[in-house]
C-alpha positions, 0 to 999 in steps of 0.5 A: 612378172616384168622380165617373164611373160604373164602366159609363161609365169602364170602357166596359161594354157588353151585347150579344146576345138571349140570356135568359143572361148571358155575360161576356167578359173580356180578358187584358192588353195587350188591350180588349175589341175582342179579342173581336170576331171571337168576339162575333157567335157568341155574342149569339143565345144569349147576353145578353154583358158586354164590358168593358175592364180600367182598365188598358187603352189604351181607358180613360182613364189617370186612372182607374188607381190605381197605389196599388189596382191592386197586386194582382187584387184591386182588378180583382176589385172592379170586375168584381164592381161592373159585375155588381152595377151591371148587376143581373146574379144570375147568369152564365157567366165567360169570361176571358182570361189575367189576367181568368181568374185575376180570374174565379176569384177573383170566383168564391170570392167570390161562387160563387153568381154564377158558373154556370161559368168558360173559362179562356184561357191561365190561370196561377196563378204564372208564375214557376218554383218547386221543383215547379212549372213556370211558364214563366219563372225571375226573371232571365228575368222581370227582363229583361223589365221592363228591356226594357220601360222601356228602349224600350217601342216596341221591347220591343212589336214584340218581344213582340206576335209571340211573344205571338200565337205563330201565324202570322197578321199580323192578329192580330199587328197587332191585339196591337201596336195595343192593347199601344201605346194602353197608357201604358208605365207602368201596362203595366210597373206591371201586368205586375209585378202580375201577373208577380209574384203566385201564386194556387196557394194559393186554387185549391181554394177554388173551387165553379165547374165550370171549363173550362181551353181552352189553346193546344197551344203558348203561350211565356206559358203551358206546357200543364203549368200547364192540367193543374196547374189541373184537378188544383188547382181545388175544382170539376169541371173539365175541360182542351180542348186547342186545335191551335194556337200562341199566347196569343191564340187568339181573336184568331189562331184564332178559328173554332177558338176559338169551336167549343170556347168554344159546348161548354164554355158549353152545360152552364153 
């Protein structure tokens, strides 16, 4: 990203009238058009940063460095470039799955930006340990890799149902659209990343009042993992339990989605 601007090659935007600012960050597998049922709520209110991770569909694969992209911090360099680029002192964090674990380590780092995190099918470890319980075990994890460099094509129209959880053929489709524009490669290299990495050390270096929203039901994240959060995070936390399936509740349930989202932003 040397010779492009990280605004231009990541396809930063601000949106809205609001004297705030507010940050959208999406999960994998999606960009930032997964926001755009949620967006036209928030831009009264709100000054809102939408972006796309490098390793979305939407940006140009030659900016993904598979030797910087190996753990979140490299992400967190970035989401904390476009603040700095956009001269942004101060904001609320809104971010999806993986983008809620970058936001929670952007927060460590820079507390004083941050004046609250809504976290979205967060997880700090995905993978089953001896008291805590994940969601998947290694085998489980290691099938999942195998299916994807196998037949990507296939592995997508398996998983991007499953992922929404819900029965909503919209959302399902809009899923499988941005998961395809992922070149096959930095999606398996990501999901390794992220598959493999545990953040349940650092949880308690954070000051930001966190608000955790989860899906009562979500075969990525199981709704313990959100209770795990709230008794492991430094700061004044709070769960909201969404009656909903899925992982992407701004996608299949976004009304639902947007009432508890204006809630957890009106202290921030």
């Amino acid at each position: 990203m040397v010779s492009t601007s990280i605004i231009d090659a990541l396809n930063v935007r601000v949106v809205g009238s609001g004297d705030k600012f507010l940050v959208l960050a999406h999960g994998f597998g999606t960009d930032q058009s997964a926001w755009q049922r949620i967006l036209p709520y928030l831009t009264q209110s709100y000054r809102v940063i939408v972006y796309d991770l490098v390793c979305a569909g939407s940006v140009n694969p030659d900016y993904f460095d598979f030797r910087r992209y190996t753990t979140l911090d490299a992400y967190v360099d970035d989401l904390l470039a476009i603040l700095d680029a956009l001269s942004v002192t101060r904001c609320a964090y809104v971010g999806h799955s993986v983008s809620a674990m970058i936001g929670i380590l952007a927060s460590i780092r820079r507390p004083n930006l941050f004046s609250k995190l809504v976290l979205i099918g967060a997880s700090p470890r995905f993978l089953n340990d001896r008291d805590y319980h994940g969601g998947f075990e290694q085998e489980e994890i290691e099938k999942v890799f195998s299916a994807m460099e196998a037949n990507y094509s296939a592995w997508v129209q398996g998983f991007a149902p499953l992922a929404v959880g819900a029965d909503v053929p919209a959302a399902v489709r809009e899923f499988s659209r941005t998961l395809f524009n992922m070149r096959p490669d930095i999606s398996l290299f990501v999901s390794r990343a992220v598959f493999n990495s545990d953040l349940r050390g650092v949880l308690g270096l954070v000051r930001v009042p966190c608000c955790i929203i989860q899906t009562a039901k979500d075969v990525s994240v199981p709704a313990s993992v959100a209770a795990y959060l709230r008794d492991h995070l430094g700061g004044r936390n709070t769960v909201v339990m969404l009656e909903t399936e899925g992982h992407l509740p701004h996608l299949s349930a976004p009304s639902l989605l947007i009432r508890k989202l204006r809630h957890a932003l009106a202290s921030s």
